[in-house]
N, C-alpha and C positions, 0 to 999 in steps of 0.2 A: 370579127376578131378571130385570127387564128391560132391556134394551141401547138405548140412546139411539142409533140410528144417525146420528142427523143432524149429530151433532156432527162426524160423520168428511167432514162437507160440507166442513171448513175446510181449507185446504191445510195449515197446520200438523199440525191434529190427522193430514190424511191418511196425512202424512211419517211420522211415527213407525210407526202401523200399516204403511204398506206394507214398507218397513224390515222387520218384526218377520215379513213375511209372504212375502216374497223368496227367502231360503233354501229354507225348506219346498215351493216351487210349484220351484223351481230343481233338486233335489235328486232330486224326484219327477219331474219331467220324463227328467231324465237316466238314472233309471232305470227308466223305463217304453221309450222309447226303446233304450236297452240291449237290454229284452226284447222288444221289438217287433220289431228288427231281428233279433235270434236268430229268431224266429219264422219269421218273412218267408222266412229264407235259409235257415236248418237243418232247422227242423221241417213247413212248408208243405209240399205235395207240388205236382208239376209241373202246369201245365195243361194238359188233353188237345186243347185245341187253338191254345192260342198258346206253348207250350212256357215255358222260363226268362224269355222276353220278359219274360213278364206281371209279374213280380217288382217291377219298375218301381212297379206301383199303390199298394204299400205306404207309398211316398212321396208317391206321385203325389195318389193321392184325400185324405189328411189335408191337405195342400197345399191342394188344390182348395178343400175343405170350410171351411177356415180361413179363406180366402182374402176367400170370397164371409161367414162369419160376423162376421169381426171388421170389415169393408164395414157391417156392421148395428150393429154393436155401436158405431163411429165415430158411424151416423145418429142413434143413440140419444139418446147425449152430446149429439152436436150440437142435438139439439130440445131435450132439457132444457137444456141451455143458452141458448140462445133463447128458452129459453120463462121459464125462472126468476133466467137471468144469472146463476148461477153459474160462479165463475170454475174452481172444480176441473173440471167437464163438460167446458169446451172444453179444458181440459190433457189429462185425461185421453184424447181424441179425437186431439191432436197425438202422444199417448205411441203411440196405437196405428196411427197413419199408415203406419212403415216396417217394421214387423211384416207389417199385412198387405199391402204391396205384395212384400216378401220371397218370404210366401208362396205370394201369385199369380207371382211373375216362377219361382217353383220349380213350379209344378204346370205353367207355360207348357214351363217348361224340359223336367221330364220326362213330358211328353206328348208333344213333340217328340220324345225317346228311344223311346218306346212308339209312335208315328204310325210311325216309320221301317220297322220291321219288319212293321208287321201294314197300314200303307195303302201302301208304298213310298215317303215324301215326307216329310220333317222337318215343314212345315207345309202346312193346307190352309185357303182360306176358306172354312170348316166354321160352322154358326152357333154352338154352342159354343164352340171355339177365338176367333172371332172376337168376340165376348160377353167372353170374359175377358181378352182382351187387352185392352179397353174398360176394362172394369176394373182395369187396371194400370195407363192413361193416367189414368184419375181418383185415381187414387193419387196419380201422380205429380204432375199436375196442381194436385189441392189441397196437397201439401205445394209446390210450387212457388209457389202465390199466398200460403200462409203467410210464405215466405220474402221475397216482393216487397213485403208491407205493413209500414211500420215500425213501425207503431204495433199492438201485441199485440192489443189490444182490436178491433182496427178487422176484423187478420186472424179473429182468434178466427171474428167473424160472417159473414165474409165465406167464410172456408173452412168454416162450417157449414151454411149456404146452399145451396154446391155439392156437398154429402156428400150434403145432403137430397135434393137434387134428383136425384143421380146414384143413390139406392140402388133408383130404377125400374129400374136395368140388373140387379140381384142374381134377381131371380126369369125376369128373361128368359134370364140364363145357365142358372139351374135347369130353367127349362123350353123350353129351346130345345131339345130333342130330341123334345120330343115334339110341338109345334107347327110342325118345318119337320122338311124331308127330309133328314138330316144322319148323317153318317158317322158321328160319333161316338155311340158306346155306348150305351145307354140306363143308368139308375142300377141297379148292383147291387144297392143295399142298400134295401129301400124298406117303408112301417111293416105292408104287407101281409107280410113275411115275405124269404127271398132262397134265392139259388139258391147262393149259393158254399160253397164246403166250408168246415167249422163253425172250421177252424184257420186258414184263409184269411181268415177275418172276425174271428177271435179277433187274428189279428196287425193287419189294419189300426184294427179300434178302438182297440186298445193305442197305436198311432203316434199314432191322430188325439187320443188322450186326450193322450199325450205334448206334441203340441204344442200343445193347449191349455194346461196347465200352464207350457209354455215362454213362450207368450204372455203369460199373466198377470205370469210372474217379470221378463219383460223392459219390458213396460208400467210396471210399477211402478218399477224400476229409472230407466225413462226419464223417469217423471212428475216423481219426485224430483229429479231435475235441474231440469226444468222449472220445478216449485215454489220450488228454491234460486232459479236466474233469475231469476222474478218479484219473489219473495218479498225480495231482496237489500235491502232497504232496509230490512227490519224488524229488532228486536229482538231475535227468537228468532231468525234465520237467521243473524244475526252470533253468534248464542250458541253456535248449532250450528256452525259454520263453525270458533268459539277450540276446541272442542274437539276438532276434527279434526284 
C-alpha cells in the first residue's frame, strides 16, 4: 500500500498529522532524557582528567549538535520554499526558529560553565565559541525581520533568503577547530570511531536523540498554531476552532 506524501504539503492536511504525531515525539523525548540524565550523573564514571566538570557535555554537545542541525534543517525549508512556494516550507522554518536559537543560547550557556573550570574565563574569543554565537545572532536576527515585515508572504521570503545565506556559518562552526588555532576541543565523537568511554557516549546520544524528539514535538506543536493563523479564514479552521 502506497502513501501519498504530498498530500501532507497542505497545511490542513499537515494539522491533523502533526496533531496525531506530538504526543508520541513528546512522550519519547521525556523519557529518553529521563534516562539520559540518570546516565550522565549516576552511571558515567569521573574524568581522569577534567573530573565532575565534564558532566556539563551531556547537555552541552546535544545543545551544540542541535543547534547548528535544525540551522540546516530551517535552510532547507527555506529553499524548498523558494524554490516551490510552498506555503507549509516557510511555516514549518518559522516553527523551528526559536527551538534552535534555544538551543544554541544553551550550549553558549553551558560551555561558558564548562570554559570556567578547565580555561579559567566564562568566555573566550575562541573561533568556535565565536562561530556560534554568530549563530544565535542569526536566529535571532531572522526571527526578528519576520517580526518587522507585516506582510507573511513578503517575510516568508525575505527571512528565507537570510537562512540561505547565513547556513555558510554551520560548517565553519564544525570546522573551525581544525582550521584555526583554537582552544576549544576538538570533536569527540567522529565517523572514524571515539575515544570516550562507551557509557560516556551511551548517555550523550541518549540526550542528543532526546532532544531531537523534543524538537520535532515542539515544531509541530508550533506549526499548528501557525497554520491556525494563517489559515484563519478558511472553512476547516473555523470548523476546527467550533470544536475546540
Amino acid at each position: 500500500m502506497s502513501i501519498n506524501w504530498y498530500k501532507y504539503a497542505s497545511p490542513a492536511t499537515f494539522y491533523g498529522l502533526a496533531g496525531r504525531l506530538i504526543p508520541g515525539f513528546a512522550w519519547a523525548a521525556a523519557v529518553l532524557a529521563a534516562a539520559g540524565l540518570y546516565i550522565a550523573f549516576f552511571l558515567a564514571p569521573t574524568d581522569f582528567q577534567q573530573g565532575e566538570a565534564y558532566r556539563v557535555i551531556f547537555i552541552h554537545v546535544p545543545a551544540a549538535w542541535m543547534g547548528m542541525f535544525i540551522y540546516l534543517v530551517m535552510a532547507f525549508w527555506s529553499a524548498v520554499g523558494l524554490a516551490f512556494n510552498t506555503r507549509l516550507s516557510f511555516m514549518m522554518a518559522r516553527a523551528l526558529a526559536p527551538t534552535g536559537a534555544m538551543f544554541t543560547f544553551v550550549s553558549l550557556w553551558t560551555g561558558a560553565l564548562w570554559g570556567k573550570p578547565m580555561w579559567g574565563a566564562w568566555w573566550v574569543w575562541d573561533a568556535r565559541l565565536t562561530s556560534t554565537l554568530i549563530l544565535l545572532f542569526l536566529y535571532v536576527g531572522i526571527m526578528a525581520l519576520w517580526a518587522a515585515i507585516d506582510d507573511p508572504r513578503r517575510g516568508d521570503r525575505a527571512g528565507a533568503l537570510l537562512t540561505i545565506v547565513g547556513a555558510i556559518n554551520v560548517p565553519i562552526i564544525y570546522f573551525s577547530v581544525k582550521w584555526w588555532n583554537t582552544l576549544h576541543q576538538g570533536a569527540s565523537v567522529k565517523p572514524s570511531g571515539t575515544s570516550m568511554d562507551e557509557v560516556m557516549l551511551a548517555g550523550m546520544l541518549v540526550m542528543a536523540v532526546a532532544a531531537w524528539f523534543y524538537s520535532i514535538a515542539v515544531a509541530f506543536a508550533r506549526v499548528r498554531r501557525i497554520i491556525l493563523e494563517r489559515e484563519r479564514h478558511t472553512d476547516w479552521v473555523n470548523a476546527q476552532l467550533e470544536r475546540a
